[in-house]
Structure formats: C-alpha cells, structure tokens
N, C-alpha and C positions, 0 to 999 in steps of 0.2 A: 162556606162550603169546606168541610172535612177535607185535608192532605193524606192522600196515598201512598205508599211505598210505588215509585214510577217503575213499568213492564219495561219491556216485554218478563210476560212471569211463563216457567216452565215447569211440569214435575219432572220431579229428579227421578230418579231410578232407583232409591230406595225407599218412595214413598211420602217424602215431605217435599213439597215444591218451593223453589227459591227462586228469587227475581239476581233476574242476570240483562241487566238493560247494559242500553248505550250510554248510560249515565254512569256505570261502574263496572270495572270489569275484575271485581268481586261477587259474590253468591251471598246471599242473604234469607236465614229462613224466616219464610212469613206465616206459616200455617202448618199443622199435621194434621191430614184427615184421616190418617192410621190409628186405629183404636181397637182394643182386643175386644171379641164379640161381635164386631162389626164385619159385613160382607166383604170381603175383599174388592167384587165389582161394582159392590156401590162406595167403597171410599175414593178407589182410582174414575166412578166418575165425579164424585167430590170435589178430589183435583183439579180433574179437566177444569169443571166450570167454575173454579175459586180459580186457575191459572188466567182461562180466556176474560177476564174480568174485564183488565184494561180495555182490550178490545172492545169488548160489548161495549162497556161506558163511551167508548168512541163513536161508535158503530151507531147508537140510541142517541147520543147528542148529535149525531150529523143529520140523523132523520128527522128530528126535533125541529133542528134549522133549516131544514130545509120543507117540510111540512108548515113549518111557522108562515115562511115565503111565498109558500107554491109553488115551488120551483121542481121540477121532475127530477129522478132519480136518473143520474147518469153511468152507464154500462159499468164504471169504475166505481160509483159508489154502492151499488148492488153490490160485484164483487166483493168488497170491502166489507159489509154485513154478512156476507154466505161469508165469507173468509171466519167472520168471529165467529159467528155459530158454531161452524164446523170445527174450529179448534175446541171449544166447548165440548162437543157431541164424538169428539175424535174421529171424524169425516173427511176421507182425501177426497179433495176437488184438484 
C-alpha cells in the first residue's frame, strides 16, 4: 500500500490546503486546486474533499472491518463517518 502525507489536512485561506498534523507542527503544501478558469465553488469544494481525505480513508476502513465481522455500527463510529463526510461536504453537525 501507497504512503500518505499523515492529516489532519486543512485548506488554508488562500486556496492551497496543507496538512498540519500531530506529527508536525509545520504546514506542508500538498495540493492546489486553484486553477485560472476554474469556478471558484467547485475548486473550494476540490479542497474540501482532497482535505477530508484522511478521514474518509478512516472512516471506509473502519466500516470495511467491521462489515467484514458483522459486527454493528456503534453510536461513535456513525459519528465518526458523518464527522468525515461532513468535513468533505463543509456540513456543521
């Protein structure tokens, strides 16, 4: 399996989003979805769902193993799936 740059990833405020984890507390750019020509609302949601990445990949391997098992979804690991979505989709819960 392919190595990541580790999240939490955020977009900045001028457009290119950088990961600012617990693992560094440096800023790194990973991506620019700013491109001239380009909508403005569809690059900032670009962002979003290139930021919420980590997440999802979490969020999709928990349900995996747990789907794998059988094992039911617990009140906290829903949360934790709406949680990435919603970073994605830029939805306050």
């Amino acid at each position: 399996m392919s190595k990541h740059t580790p999240g939490p990833w955020e977009c900045s405020d001028v457009g290119l989003f950088v990961m600012t984890g617990a693992n560094t507390n440096q800023e790194a750019w990973i991506a620019d979805c700013w491109r001239a020509g380009r909508d403005s609302l569809e690059c900032e949601a670009n962002a979003r769902l290139i930021a919420a990445a980590p997440e999802l990949l979490r969020a999709c391997q928990m349900v995996a193993e747990i789907a794998v098992a059988w094992q039911p979804l617990t009140p906290g690991d829903i949360t934790e799936v709406k949680a990435a979505i919603a970073k994605a989709l830029k939805v306050s819960r």
